[in-house]
RORO-27842 format. One line per field, with one value per residue (C-alpha): residue in one letter; x, y, z. Coordinates in pm, whole numbers, plus 50000, padded with zeros to 5 digits. Each point is the difference from the previous one (the first is absolute). Last residue first. Example, Ala and Ser with C-alpha at 12.3 -4.5 7.8 and 13.67 -1.06 7.14 Angstrom:
BEGIN
r = c(S  A)
x = c(51367  49863)
y = c(49894  49656)
z = c(50714  50066)
END
This chain:
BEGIN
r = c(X  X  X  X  X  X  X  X  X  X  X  X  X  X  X  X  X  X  X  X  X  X  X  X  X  X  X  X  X  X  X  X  X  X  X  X  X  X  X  X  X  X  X  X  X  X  X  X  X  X  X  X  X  X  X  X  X  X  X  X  X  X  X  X  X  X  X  X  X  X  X  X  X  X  X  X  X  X  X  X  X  X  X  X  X  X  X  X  X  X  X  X  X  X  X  X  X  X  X  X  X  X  X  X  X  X  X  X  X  X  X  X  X  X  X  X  X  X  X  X  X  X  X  X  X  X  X  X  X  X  X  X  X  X  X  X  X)
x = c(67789  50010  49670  49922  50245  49809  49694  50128  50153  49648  49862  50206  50261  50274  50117  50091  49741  50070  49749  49792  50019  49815  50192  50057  49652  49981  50266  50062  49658  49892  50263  49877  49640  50137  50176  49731  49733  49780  49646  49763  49718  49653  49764  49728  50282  50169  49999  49999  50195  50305  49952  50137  50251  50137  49991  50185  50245  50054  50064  50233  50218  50040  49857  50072  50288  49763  50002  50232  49944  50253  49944  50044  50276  50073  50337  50186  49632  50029  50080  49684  49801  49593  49847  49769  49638  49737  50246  50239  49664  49857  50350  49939  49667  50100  50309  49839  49672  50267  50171  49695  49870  50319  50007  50121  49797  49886  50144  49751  49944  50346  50109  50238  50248  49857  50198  50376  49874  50068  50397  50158  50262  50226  50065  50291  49805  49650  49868  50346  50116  49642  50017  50349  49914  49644  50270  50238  49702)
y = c(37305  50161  50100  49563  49933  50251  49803  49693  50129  50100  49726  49762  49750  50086  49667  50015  49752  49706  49972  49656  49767  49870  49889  49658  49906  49600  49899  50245  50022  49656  49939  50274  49862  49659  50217  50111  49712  49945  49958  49688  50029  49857  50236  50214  50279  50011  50387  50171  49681  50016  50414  49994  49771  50191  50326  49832  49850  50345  50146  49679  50112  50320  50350  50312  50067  50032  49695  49998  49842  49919  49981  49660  49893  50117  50113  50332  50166  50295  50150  50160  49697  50032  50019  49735  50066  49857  49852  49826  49833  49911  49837  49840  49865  49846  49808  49874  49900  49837  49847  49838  49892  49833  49785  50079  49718  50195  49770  49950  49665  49886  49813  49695  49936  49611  49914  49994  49780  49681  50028  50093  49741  50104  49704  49704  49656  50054  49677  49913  50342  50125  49700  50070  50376  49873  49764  50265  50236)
z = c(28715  50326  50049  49927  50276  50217  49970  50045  50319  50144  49881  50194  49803  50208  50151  50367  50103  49814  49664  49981  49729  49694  49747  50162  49923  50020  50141  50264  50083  50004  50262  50187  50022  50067  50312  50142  49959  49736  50024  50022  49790  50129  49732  50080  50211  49620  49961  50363  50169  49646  50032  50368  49940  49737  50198  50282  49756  49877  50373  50059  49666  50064  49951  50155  49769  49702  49723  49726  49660  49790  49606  49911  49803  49641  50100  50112  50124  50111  50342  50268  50028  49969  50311  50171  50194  49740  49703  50284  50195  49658  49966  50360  49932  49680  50098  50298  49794  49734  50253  50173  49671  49882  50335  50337  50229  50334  50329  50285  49829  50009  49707  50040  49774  49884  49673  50178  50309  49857  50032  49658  49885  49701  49789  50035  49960  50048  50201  50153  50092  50092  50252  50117  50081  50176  50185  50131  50086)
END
């Protein structure tokens, strides 16, 4: 290593030195490239997701930011990504896609569509206490 330093010294003078390996990352095949299309089917599938099965948050609005979208308690993440996966083999079973994992799935989530979250289990957004909130007023 010594000499390969003194070599790049004498041929380059005082530069950064980047080994040989820095162009070649190695790609594993089992591995599912996330490109623009990818995200934007993610991104797609889980705000038709949100406008199918999603409910509408209860505050306003203080900025011009997305309106929030919560999903029911019984859903979560994994049970989504199960439905995705599900439509990705029913749609594009013709074509040799690779799908996401778990967690690539998540990722896309967050970034993509943070609006769109899922209500905790104590929150009272049922009908029937919608409905009495709307007696009330």
């Amino acid at each position: 290593m010594l000499k390969a330093l003194q070599k790049h010294l004498l041929t380059n003078g005082l530069e950064d030195r980047q080994h040989g390996n820095m162009k070649n990352i190695p790609k594993l095949k089992s591995r599912a490239f996330v490109d623009l299309e990818v995200a934007e089917r993610v991104k797609n599938f889980i705000l038709n997701y949100a406008e199918i099965h999603g409910l509408p948050s209860p505050m306003r609005l203080q900025d011009n930011s997305d309106p929030i979208i919560y999903l029911e308690a019984q859903y979560n993440y994994s049970s989504v990504f199960n439905e995705y996966k599900k439509c990705i083999e029913d749609n594009f079973a013709d074509q040799s896609m690779k799908s996401i994992k778990y967690t690539t799935f998540w990722r896309l989530w967050n970034q993509l569509t943070p609006h769109v979250k899922f209500l905790n289990t104590s929150s009272d957004l049922c009908e029937a206490c919608e409905c009495f909130r709307l007696k009330l007023q």
